[in-house]
C-alpha positions as CSV (number, residue, x, y, z in Angstrom):
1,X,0.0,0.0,0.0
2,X,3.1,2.6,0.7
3,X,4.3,1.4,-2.5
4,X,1.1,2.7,-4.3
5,X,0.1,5.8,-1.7
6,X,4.0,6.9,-2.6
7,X,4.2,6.7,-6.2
8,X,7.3,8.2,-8.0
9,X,10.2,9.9,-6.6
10,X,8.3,13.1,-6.2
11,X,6.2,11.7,-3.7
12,X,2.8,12.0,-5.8
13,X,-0.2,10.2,-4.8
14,X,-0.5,6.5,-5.9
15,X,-3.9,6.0,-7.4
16,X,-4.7,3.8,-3.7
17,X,-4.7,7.1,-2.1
18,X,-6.8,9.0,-4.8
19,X,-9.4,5.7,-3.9
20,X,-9.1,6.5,-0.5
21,X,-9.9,10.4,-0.8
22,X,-12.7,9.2,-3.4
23,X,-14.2,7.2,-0.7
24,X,-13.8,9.5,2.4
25,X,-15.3,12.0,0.6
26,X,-18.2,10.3,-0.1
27,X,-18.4,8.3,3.2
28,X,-21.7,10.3,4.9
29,X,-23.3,11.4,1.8
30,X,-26.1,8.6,1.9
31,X,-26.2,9.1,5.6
32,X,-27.2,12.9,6.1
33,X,-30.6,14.1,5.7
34,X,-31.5,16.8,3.3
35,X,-31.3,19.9,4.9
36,X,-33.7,22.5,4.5
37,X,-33.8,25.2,2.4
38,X,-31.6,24.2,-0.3
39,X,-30.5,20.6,-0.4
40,X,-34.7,20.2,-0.8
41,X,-35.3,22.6,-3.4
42,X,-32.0,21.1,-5.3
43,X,-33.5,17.6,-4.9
44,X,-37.1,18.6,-5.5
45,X,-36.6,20.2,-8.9
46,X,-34.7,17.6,-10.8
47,X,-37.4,15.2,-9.4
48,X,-40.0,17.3,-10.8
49,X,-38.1,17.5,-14.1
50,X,-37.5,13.9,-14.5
51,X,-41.2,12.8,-13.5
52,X,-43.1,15.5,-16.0
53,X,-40.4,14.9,-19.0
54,X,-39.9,18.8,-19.7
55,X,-35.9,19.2,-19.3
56,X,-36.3,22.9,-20.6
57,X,-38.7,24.7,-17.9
58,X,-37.7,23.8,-14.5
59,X,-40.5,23.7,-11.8
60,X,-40.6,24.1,-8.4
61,X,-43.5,22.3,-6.7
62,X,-45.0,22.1,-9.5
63,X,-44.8,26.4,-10.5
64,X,-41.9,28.1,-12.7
65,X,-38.5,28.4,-11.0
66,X,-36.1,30.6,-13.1
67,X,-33.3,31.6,-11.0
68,X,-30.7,29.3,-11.6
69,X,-30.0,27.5,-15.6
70,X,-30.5,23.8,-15.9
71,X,-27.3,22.0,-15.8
72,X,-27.4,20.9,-12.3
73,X,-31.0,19.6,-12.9
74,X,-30.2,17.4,-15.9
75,X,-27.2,15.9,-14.5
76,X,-29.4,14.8,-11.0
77,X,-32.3,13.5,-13.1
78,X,-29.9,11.6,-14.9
79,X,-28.9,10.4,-11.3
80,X,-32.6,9.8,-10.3
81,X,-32.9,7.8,-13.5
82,X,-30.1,5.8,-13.1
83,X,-29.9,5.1,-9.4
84,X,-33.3,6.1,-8.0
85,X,-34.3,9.3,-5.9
86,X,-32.5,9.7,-2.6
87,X,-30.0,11.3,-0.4
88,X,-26.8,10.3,-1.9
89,X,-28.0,10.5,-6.0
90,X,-29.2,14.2,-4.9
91,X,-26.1,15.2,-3.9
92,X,-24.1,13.0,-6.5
93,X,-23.4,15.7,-9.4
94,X,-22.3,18.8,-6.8
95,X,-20.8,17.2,-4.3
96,X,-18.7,15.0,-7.0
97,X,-17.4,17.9,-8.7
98,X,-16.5,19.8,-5.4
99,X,-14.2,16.4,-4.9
100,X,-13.0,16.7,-8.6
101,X,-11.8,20.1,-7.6
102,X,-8.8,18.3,-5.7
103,X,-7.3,16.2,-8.4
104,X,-8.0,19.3,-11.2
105,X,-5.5,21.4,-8.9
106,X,-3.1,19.0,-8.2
107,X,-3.0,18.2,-11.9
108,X,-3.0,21.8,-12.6
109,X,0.3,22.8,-10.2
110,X,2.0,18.9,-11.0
111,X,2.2,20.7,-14.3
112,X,3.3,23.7,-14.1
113,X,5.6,23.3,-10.8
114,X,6.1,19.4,-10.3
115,X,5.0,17.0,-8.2
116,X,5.8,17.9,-4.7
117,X,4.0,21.4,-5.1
118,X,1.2,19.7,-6.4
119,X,1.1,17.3,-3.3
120,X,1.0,20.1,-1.1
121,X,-1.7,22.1,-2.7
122,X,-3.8,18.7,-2.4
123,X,-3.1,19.1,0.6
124,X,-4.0,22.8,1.5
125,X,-7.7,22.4,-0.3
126,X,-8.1,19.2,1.1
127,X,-7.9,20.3,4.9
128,X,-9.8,23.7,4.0
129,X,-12.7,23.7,6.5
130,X,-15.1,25.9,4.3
131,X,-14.3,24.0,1.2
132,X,-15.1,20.7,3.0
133,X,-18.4,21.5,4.3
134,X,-19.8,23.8,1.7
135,X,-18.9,20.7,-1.1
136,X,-20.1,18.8,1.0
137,X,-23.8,20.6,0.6
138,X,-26.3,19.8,-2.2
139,X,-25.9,23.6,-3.5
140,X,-24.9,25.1,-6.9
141,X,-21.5,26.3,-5.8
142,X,-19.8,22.9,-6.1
143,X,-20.2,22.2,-9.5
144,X,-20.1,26.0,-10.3
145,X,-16.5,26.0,-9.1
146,X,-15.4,23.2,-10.7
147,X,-16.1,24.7,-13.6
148,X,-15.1,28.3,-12.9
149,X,-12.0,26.8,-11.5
150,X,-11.4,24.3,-14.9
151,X,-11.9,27.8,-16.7
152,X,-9.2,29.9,-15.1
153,X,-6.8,27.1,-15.1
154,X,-7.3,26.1,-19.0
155,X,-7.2,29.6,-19.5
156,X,-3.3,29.7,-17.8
157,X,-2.0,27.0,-19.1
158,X,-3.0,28.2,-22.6
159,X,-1.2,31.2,-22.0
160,X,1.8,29.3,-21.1
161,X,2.1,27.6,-23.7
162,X,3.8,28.5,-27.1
163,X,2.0,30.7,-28.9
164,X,0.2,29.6,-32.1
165,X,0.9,26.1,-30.7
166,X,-1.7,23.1,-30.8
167,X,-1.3,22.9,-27.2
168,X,-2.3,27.0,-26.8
169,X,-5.3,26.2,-29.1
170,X,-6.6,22.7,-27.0
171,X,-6.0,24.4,-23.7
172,X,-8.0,27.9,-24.8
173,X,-11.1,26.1,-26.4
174,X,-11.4,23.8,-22.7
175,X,-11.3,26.8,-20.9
176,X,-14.1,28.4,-23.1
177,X,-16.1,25.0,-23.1
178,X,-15.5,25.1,-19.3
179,X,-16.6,28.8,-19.1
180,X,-20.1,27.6,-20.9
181,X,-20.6,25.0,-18.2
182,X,-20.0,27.2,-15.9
183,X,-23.0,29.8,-17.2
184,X,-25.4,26.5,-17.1
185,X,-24.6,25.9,-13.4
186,X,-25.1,29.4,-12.4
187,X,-25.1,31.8,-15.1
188,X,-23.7,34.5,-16.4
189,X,-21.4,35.9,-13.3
190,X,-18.9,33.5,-14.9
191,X,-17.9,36.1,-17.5
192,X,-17.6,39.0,-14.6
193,X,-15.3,37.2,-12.5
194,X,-13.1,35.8,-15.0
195,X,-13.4,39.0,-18.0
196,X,-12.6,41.2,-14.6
197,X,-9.5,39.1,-13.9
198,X,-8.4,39.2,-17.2
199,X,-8.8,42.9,-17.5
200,X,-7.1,44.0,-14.6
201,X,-4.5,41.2,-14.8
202,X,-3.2,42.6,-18.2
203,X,-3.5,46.3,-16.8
204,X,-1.4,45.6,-14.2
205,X,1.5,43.6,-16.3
206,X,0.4,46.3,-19.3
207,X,0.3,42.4,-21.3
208,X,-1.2,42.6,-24.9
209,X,-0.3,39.5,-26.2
210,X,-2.6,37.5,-23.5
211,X,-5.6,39.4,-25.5
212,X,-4.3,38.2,-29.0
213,X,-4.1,34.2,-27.9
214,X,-7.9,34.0,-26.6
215,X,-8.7,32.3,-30.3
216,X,-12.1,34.1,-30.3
217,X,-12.9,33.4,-33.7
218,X,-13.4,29.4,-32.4
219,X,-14.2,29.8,-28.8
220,X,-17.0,32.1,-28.9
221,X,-19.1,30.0,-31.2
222,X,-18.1,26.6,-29.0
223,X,-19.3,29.1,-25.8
224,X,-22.4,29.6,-27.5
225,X,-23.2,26.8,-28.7
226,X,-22.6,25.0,-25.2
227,X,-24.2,27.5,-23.5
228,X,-27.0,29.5,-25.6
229,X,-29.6,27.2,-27.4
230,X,-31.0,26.5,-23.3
231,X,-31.5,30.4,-23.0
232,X,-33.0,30.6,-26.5
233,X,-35.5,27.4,-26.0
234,X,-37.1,28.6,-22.6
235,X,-36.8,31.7,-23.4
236,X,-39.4,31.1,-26.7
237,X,-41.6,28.4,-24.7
238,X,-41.6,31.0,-21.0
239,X,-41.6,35.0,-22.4
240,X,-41.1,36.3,-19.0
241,X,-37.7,33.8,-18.1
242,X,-35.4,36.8,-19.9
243,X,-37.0,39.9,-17.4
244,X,-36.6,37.7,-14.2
245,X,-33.3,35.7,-14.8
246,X,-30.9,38.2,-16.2
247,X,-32.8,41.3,-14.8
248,X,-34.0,40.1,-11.4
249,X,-31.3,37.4,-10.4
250,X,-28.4,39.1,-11.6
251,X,-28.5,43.0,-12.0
252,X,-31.4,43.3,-9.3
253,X,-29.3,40.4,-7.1
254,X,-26.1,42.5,-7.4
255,X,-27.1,46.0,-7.4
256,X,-29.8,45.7,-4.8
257,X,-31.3,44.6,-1.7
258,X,-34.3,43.1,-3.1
259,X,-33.5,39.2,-1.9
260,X,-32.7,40.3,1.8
261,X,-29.6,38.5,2.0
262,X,-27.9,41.9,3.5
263,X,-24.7,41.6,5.0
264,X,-21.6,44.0,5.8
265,X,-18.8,44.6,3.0
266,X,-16.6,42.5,5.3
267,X,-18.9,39.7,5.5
268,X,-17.1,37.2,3.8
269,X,-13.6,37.9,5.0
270,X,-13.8,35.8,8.2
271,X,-15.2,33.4,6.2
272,X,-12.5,33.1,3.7
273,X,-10.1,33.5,6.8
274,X,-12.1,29.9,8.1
275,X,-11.4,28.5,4.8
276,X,-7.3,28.9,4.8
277,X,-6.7,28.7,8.2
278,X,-4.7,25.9,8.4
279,X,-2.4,27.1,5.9
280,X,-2.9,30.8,6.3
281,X,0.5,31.4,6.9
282,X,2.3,29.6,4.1
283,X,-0.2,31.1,1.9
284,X,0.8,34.6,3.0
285,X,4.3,34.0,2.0
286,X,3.5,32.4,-1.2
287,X,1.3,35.2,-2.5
288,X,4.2,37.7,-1.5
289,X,6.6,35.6,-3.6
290,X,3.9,35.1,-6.5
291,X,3.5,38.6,-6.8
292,X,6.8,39.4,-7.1
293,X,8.2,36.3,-9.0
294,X,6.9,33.0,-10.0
295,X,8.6,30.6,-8.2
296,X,11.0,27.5,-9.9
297,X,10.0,24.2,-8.7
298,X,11.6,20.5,-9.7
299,X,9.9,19.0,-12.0
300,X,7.8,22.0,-13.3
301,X,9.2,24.8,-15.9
302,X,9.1,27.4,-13.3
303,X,9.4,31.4,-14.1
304,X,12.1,30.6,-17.2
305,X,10.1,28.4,-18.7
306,X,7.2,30.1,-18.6
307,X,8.8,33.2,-20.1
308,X,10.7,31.5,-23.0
309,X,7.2,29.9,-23.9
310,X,5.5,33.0,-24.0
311,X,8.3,35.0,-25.8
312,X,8.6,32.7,-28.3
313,X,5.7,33.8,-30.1
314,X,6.2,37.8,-29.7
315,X,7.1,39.6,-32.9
316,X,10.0,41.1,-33.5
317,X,11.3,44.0,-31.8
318,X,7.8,43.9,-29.2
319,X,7.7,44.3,-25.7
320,X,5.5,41.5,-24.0
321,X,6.0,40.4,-20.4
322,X,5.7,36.5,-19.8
323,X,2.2,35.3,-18.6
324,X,2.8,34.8,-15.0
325,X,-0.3,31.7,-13.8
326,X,0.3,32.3,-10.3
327,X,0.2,36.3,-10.3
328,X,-3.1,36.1,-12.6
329,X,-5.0,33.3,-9.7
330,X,-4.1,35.9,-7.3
331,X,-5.8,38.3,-9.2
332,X,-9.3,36.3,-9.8
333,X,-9.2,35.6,-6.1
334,X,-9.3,39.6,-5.0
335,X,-11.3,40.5,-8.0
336,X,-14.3,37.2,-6.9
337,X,-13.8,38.6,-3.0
338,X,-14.6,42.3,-4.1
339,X,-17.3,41.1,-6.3
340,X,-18.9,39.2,-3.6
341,X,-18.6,42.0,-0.9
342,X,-20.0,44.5,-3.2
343,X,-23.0,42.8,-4.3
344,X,-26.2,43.7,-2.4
345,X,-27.1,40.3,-1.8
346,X,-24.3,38.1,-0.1
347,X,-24.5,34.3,0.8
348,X,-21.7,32.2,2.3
349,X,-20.7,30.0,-0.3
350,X,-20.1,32.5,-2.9
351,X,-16.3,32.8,-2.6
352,X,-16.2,28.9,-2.9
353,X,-14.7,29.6,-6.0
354,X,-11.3,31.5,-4.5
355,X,-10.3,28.2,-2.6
356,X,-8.9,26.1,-5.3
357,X,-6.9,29.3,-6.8
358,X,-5.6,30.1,-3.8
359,X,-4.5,26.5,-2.5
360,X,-2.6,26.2,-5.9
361,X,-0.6,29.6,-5.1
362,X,0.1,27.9,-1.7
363,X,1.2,24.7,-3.5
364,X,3.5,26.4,-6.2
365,X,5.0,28.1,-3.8
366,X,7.4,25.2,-3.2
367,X,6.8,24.5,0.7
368,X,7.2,21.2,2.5
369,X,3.5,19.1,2.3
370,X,4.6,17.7,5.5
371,X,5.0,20.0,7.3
372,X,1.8,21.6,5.8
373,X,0.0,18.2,7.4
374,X,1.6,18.2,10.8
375,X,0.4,22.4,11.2
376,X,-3.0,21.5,9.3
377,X,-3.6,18.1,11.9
378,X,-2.8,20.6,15.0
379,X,-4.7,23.2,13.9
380,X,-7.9,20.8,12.6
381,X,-7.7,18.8,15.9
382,X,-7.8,22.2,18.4
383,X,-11.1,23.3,15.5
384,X,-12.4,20.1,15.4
385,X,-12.4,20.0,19.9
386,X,-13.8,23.2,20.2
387,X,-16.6,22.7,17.5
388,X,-17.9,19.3,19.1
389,X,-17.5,20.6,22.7
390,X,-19.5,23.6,21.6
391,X,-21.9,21.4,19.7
392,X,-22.4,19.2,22.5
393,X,-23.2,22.5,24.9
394,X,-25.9,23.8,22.8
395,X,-27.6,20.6,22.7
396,X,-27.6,20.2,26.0
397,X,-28.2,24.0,26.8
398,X,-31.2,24.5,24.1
399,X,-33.2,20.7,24.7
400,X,-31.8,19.5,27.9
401,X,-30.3,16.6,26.2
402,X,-27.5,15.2,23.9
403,X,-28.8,12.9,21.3
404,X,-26.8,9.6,21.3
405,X,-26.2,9.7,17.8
406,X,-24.8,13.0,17.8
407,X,-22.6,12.3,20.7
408,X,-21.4,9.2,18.1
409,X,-20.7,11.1,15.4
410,X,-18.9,14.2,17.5
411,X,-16.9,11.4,19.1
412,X,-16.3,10.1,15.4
413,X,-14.6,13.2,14.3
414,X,-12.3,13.3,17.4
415,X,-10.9,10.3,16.8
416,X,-9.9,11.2,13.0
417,X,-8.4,14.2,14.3
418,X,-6.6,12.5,16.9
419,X,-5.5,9.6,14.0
420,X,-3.9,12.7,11.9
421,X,-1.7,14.4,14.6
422,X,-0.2,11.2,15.8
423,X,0.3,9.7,11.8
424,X,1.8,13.2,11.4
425,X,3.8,13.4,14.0
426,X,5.1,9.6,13.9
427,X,6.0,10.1,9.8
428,X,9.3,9.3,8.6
429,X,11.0,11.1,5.2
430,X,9.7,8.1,2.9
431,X,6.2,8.0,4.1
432,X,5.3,11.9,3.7
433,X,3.3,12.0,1.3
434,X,1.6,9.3,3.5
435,X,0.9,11.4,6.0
436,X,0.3,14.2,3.9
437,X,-3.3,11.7,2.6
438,X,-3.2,10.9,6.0
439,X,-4.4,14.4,7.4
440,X,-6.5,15.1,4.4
441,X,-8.5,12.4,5.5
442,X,-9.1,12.9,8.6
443,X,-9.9,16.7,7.5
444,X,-12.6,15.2,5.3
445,X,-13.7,12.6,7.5
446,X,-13.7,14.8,10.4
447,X,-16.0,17.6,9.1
448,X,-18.4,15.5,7.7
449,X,-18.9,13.6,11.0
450,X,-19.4,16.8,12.5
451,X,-21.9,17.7,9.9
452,X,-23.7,14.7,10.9
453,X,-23.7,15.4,14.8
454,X,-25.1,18.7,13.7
455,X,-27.6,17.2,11.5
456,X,-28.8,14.9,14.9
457,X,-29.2,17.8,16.9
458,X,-32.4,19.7,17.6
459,X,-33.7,21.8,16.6
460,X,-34.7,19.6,13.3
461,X,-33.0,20.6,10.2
462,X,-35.1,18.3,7.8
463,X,-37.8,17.2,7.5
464,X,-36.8,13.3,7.0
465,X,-38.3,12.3,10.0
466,X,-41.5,14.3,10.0
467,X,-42.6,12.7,6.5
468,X,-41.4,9.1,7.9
469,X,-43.7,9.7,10.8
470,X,-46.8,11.2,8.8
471,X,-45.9,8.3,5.3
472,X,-48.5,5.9,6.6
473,X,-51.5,8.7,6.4
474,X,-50.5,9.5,3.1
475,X,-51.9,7.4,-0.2
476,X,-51.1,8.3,-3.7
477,X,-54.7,10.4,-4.1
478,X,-54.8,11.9,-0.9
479,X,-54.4,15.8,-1.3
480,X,-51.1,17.8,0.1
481,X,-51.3,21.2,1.3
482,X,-48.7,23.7,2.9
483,X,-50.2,26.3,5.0
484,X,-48.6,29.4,6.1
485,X,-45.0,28.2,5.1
486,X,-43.0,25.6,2.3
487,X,-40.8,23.2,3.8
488,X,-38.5,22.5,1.2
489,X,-37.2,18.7,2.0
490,X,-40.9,17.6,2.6
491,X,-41.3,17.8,-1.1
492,X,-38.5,15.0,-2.5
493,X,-39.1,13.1,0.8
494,X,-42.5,12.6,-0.3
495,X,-42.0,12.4,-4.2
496,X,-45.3,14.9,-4.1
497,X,-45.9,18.2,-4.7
498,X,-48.0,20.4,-2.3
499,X,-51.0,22.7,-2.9
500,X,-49.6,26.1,-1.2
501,X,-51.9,27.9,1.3
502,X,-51.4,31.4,2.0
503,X,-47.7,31.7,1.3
504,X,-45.5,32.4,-1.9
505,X,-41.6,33.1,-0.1
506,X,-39.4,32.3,-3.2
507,X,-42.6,30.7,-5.1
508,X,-43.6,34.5,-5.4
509,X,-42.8,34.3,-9.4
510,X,-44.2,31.4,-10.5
511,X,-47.2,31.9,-8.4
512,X,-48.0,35.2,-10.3
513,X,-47.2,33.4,-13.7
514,X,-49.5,31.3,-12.7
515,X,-52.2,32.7,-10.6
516,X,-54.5,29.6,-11.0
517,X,-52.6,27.4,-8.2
518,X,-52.9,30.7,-5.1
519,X,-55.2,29.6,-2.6
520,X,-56.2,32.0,0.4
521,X,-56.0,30.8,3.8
522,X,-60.5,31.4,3.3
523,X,-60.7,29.0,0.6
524,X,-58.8,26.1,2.2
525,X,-60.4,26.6,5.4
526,X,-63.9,25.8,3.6
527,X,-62.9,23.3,1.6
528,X,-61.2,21.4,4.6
529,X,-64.1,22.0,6.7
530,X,-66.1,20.4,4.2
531,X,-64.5,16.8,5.3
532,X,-62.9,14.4,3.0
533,X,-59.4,12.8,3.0
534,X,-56.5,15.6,3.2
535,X,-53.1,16.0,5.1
536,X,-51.7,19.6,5.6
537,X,-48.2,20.7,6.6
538,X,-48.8,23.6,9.1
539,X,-46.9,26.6,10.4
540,X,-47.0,25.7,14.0
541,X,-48.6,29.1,15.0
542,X,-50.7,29.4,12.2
543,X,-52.0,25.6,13.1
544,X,-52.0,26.7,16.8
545,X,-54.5,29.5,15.8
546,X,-56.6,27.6,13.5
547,X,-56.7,24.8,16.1
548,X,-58.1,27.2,18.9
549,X,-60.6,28.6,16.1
550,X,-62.0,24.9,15.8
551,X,-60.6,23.5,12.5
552,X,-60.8,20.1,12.6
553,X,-57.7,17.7,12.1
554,X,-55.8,15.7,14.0
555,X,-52.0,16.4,14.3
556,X,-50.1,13.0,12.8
557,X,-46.5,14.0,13.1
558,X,-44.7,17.4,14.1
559,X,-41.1,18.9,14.8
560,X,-40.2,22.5,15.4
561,X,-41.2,24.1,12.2
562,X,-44.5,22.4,11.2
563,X,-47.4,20.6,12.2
564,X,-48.4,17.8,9.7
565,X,-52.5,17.6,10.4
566,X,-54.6,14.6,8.8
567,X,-58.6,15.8,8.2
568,X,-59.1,12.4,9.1
């Protein structure tokens, strides 16, 4: 097994430890619930998709859903199709490609600057906190920075090659079939973030020839015709799509406050600081030493390389600086962080995307991978302590209790820690990189056992075990209504849509596309009174009130945000 964890004299990964990081990562995704809002409405829509056959309009308990594109959709209906509907095929295609974010930048920097750099930017991403438990969640942003990330890095090795060289022309036309991906996971901010970068990057470096090697004239029909005919199809079948998506989820999203996801302009840098802390340091130094010269590594071509490949091409008598990868990642990083904090609306996992950029600069910048481990084990055990003991406290502050299996799965993740310091600290020269899969590991395994035990803990996060409890009151005809709220996981838990009852939320547009399906709290009050077989999933104050009125029901199943009532 050393043999195949150690493979080469650079001390790269053996494809037994790429198994090993493949399995880890995937260890608790069939085991976590669905967590409301967004792993339900990302496992709900798909489900929709694949059960009425329309793959162009997506739907959202049953009404028109337009804020994200489609590709996230088609590839979990696929899933659904394939493997059936559940936890794990929900989550296959986002948190997959948050996991194929690790071996695109180590192949990325084991180009470019050799093996052992490469090693220890697995490393750095691997042990990243933020990165862990935000791929770890059925959102957009995994797949979205897969993609983003497979664009920028195309894009630099492009530049790095010769010019007018096959390799200059492969590399460009990946990273605009990358950048078209990219749009159908989340749309169009793509082109800010990385047409920003480039701009700025080439002000900066005053660098015309990067301009002259995009090879426009083929990548901007392969962009649009990866990304476009979606946009044009729903856009002739649903007039309105145009308006709402590009105005209203990007210009009114950025420029506004109109979603109420206010934050500060400093919102997101503790949260990046949570992402790199365990390498916070080396990756200090190595964006000092980017910025001011790339660095040589063995085994890569390092700054001269780079600079006779991208002089070889200049005509004569020009002036044209060499592409420098590491000074241009740099640059998409500040230019996606000052994005981010400038928009009006701000969610956590929108700087996802700077992670794999900036644990390649860390990588390339030469530094031992073991001692990266032994700093990133001390640092993830002491994190890993204080979040379980403070776990724990809540619990048994907020309900009185610990639950048993939260207590297993908090005691889980200390022993992984524990594992990685003493592997790290025991690891002889031959078996570094060793310890080096070693603590990624136990980062992975770590955080996702403590996403469980979080998961466990009341107050209830999903509404798994609601619908178990209210399943046997349920038959295919009986009617489903949500009153005074939508509970996003009850949805795929159910395989049913719900009639809603006096709310819209984030249902707002596709309930005044299509007025037909409103129904005031007045009209479901008569038609429940009326008798006849019906479960509703209640607000619990709204129920409270309604109860106290004198609607009849009897209460089946409840947790701390609804009430699930039987008229029966």
């Amino acid at each position: 097994m050393s043999g195949e964890v150690e493979a080469g004299a650079t001390g790269r990964p053996g494809w037994a430890a790429w198994v090993l990081l493949a399995l880890a990562w995937f260890a608790t995704v069939p085991v976590r619930p669905l967590l409301d809002p967004d792993e339900g409405r990302y496992a709900e829509i798909p489900r929709e998709m694949l059960a009425s056959g329309d793959w162009v309009t997506p739907r959202f308990d049953g009404l028109l859903y337009f804020e994200k594109p489609p590709l996230q959709y088609w590839a979990t209906a696929i899933a659904y199709e394939v493997f059936g509907v559940s936890e794990w095929s929900s989550r296959l295609w986002s948190v997959g490609l948050a996991f194929a974010c690790l071996p695109l930048t180590f192949a990325w920097v084991a180009r470019l600057y050799g093996g052992a750099a490469a090693r220890l930017a697995l490393t750095a991403l691997a042990v990243s906190p933020y990165f862990l438990i935000v791929g770890h969640i059925n959102l957009l942003d995994g797949a979205f920075t897969f993609f983003l990330t497979a664009t920028v890095l195309a894009f630099t090795l492009a530049q790095t090659s010769p010019p007018r060289s096959p390799a200059e022309r492969r590399w460009m036309l990946t990273a605009w079939a990358a950048a078209a991906l990219a749009v159908l996971s989340k749309g169009i901010v793509v082109g800010v973030l990385a047409g920003a970068a480039l701009v700025i990057y080439t002000l900066i470096e005053r660098d015309s020839l990067t301009w002259r090697r995009l090879h426009l004239a083929a990548g901007l029909p392969l962009f649009a015709g990866v990304a476009a005919p979606w946009f044009v199809v729903v856009s002739l079948r649903n007039p309105a799509f145009p308006g709402f998506f590009f105005v209203h989820e990007h210009f009114a999203r950025f420029l506004t406050t109109v979603h109420q996801r206010v934050e500060p302009w400093w919102y997101f840098l503790p949260l990046l600081l949570v992402g790199v802390l365990p390498w916070v340091v080396p990756l200090a130094r190595a964006a000092v030493s980017a910025w001011r010269a790339e660095p040589e590594a063995a085994g890569g071509p390092g700054r001269a390389a780079l600079t006779s490949g991208a002089a070889a091409g200049a005509a004569p008598g020009s002036a044209s600086a060499p592409f420098e990868p590491l000074k241009f990642l740099l640059v998409f990083a500040a230019v996606t962080l000052a994005f981010f904090s400038a928009s009006g609306s701000k969610l956590a996992p929108y700087i996802l995307p700077m992670l794999p950029v900036l644990a390649a600069v860390t990588g390339a910048s030469g530094g031992a991978a073991d001692a990266l481990a032994r700093h990133a084990a001390r640092i993830g055990a002491a994190l890993t302590g204080v979040i379980a003991v403070a776990l724990l406290l809540y619990s048994a502050r907020r309900n009185s209790y610990v639950p048993h299996e939260a207590l297993l799965w908090t005691g889980a993740a200390l022993l992984t820690a524990l594992a990685a310091l003493v592997i790290t600290w025991r690891a002889r020269p031959a078996t570094r990189t060793a310890a080096s899969v070693a603590t990624a590991l136990a980062a992975i395994l770590g955080w996702q056992c403590l996403m469980c035990a979080y998961s466990a803990t009341p107050p209830a996060r999903s509404a798994r075990e609601l619908v178990r409890a209210a399943r046997p009151y349920i038959r295919a005809a009986t009617p489903l209504y949500s009153v005074g709220q939508y509970r996003e996981t009850v949805s795929p838990y159910l395989a049913r849509t719900l009639q809603l009852v006096d709310y819209e939320g984030e249902l707002h547009f596709g309930l005044e596309q299509e007025p037909q399906h409103r129904v005031a709290m007045r009209e479901f009050v008569a038609g429940w009174s009326a008798g006849g077989e019906a479960v509703a999933f209640f607000d619990p104050g709204i129920w409270d009130e309604w109860r106290r009125r004198g609607l009849p029901g009897r209460v089946i199943a409840f947790d701390d945000y609804t009430v699930a009532v039987s008229r029966l």
